[in-house]
C-alpha positions in Angstrom: 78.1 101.6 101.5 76.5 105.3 102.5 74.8 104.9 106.0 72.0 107.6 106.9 73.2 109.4 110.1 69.9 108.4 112.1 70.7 104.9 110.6 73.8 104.1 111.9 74.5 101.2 115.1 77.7 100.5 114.3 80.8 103.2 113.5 81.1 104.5 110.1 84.0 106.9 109.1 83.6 108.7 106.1 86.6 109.4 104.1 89.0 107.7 101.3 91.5 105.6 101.2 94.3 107.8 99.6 93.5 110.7 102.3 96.2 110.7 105.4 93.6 112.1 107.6 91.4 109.8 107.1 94.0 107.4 107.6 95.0 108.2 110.9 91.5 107.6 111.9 92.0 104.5 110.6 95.0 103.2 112.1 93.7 104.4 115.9 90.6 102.1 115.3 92.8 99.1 114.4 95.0 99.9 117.1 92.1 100.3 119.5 90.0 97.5 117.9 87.3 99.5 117.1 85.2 97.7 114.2 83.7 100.1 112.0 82.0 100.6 108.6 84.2 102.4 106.2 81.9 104.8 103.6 84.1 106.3 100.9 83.5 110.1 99.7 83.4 109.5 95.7 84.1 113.0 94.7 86.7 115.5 96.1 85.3 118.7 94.5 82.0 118.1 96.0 80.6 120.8 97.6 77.5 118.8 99.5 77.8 118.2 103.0 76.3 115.5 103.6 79.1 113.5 101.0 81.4 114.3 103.9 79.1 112.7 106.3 77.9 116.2 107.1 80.7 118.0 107.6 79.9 121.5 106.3 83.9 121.9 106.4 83.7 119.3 103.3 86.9 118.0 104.8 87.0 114.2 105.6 87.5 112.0 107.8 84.1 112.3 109.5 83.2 109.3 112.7 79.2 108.6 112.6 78.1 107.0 115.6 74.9 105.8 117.3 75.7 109.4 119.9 76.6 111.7 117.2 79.2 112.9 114.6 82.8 113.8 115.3 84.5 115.8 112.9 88.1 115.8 112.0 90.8 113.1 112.3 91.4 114.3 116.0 88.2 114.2 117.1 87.6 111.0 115.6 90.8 109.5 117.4 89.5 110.8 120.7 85.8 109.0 119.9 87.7 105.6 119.2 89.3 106.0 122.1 86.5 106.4 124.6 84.2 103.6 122.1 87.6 101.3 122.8 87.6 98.6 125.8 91.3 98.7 125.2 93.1 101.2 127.3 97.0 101.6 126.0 98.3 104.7 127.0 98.0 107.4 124.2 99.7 110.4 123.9 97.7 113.3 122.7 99.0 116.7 121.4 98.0 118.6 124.7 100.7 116.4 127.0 103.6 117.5 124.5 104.7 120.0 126.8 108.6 119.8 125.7 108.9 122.6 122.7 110.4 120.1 120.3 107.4 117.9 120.5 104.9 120.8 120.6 106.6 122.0 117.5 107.0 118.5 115.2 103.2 117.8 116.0 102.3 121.7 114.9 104.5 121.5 111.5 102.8 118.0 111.0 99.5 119.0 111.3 100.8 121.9 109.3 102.7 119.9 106.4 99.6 117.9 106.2 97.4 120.9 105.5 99.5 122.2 103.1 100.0 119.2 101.0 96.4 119.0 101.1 95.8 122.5 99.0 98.8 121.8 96.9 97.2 118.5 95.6 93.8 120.4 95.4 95.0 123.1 93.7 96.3 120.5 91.6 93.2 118.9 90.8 91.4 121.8 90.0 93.7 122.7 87.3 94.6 126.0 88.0 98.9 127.4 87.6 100.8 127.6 90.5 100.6 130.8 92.2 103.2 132.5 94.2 101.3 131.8 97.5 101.3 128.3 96.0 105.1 128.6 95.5 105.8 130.1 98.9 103.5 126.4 100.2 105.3 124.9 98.4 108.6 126.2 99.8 107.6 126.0 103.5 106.6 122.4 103.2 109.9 121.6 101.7 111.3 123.7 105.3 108.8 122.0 107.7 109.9 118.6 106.1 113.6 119.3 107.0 113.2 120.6 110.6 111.3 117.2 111.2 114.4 115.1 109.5 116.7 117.3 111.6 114.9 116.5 114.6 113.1 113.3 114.3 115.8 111.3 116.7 115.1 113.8 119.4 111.4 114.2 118.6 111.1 110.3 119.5 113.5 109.7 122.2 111.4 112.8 124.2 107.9 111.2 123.9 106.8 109.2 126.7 108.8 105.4 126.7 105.6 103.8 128.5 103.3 105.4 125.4 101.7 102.5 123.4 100.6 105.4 120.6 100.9 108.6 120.3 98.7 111.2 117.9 101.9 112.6 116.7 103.7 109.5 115.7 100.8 108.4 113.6 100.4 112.1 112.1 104.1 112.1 111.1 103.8 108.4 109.3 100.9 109.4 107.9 102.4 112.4 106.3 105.7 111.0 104.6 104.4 107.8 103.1 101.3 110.1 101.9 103.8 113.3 100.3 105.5 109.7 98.8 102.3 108.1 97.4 101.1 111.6 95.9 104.1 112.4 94.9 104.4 115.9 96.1 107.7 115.6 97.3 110.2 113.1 96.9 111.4 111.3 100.5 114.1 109.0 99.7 117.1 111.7 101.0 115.0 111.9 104.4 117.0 109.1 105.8 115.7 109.9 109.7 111.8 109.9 108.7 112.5 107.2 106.4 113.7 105.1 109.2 111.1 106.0 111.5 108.3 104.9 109.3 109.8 101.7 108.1 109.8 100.6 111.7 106.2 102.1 112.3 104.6 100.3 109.2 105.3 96.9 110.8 102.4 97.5 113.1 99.6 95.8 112.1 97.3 98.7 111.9 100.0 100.2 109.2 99.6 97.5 107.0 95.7 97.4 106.8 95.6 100.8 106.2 97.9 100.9 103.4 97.4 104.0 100.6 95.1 103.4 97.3 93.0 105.1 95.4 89.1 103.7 95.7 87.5 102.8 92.6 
């Protein structure tokens, strides 16, 4: 359902269903219990603002609130988090201080982007470039550093954390390179393991990928 921005009372994040940005927004406000309209953006190629809840960016996800807009999954996350009456202790990407976990939650962030214009690029039906190829071969590095140093990535976050932005980034990211197929995940036996322990969580399994019809 598309809410008017001086319309809205109650939350509404503006994205899709098969987007992993938008679906870490999505698991933080299940985590945080954070009830929320969801409004889905129809067309990818649009190039209207206001179908991405105003975003002149035209990326997605987008928070509407009753104080404002917040664009961009981290932004969003932050939002939730001050909206929430919960208060689990979240690790955000400016307390990763130990270069290993500064590094996986850049070449997340980073994997996620890429993946992004390779499916784009995709849909807009034009050959692959070599920039495209040289994307294509970076994601395929940044995806082994993080299997090579997934065990140490986790056992260096915080033990008292209840969520961290980078864990759900890096879920986020495999399951999604599996669902769009851009890359295939089964040898990545460390991220692999990772996210079949992560997608027990509640907020995981509400949030699962589709594509909206």
């Amino acid at each position: 359902m598309s809410v008017a921005r001086e319309d809205v009372t109650t939350p509404v994040i503006v994205g899709r269903s098969s987007s992993h940005f938008t679906r870490i927004a999505r698991i933080f406000a299940a985590e945080l219990r954070v009830d929320y309209s969801f409004r889905v953006l129809r067309d990818l190629l649009s190039s209207n603002p206001e179908d991405y809840g105003g975003n002149p960016a035209l990326r997605i996800p987008v928070l509407q609130t009753p104080r404002g807009v917040w664009f961009g999954a981290l932004n969003v996350c932050r939002e939730l988090r001050r909206m929430s009456s919960l208060t689990p202790h979240v690790v955000w990407p400016e307390e990763l201080e130990a270069p290993v976990l500064a590094n996986a939650q850049e070449l997340v962030l980073q994997a996620m982007s890429t993946e992004v214009t390779l499916i784009m690029s995709k849909l807009g039906g034009t050959a692959e470039s070599a920039h495209q190829s040289k994307m294509r071969t970076g994601l395929t590095n940044m995806m082994a550093w993080l299997e090579q140093n997934a065990t140490t990535v986790l056992a260096t976050l915080p033990s008292n954390r209840d969520l961290s932005f980078l864990e759900v980034t890096l879920f986020c990211l495999v399951r999604h390179l599996e669902f769009r197929e851009v890359l295939p995940m089964t040898s990545y036996e460390e991220l692999n393991a990772f996210c079949q322990k992560f997608e027990t969580r509640a907020s995981a399994m509400e949030t699962t990928f589709r594509f909206d019809t």
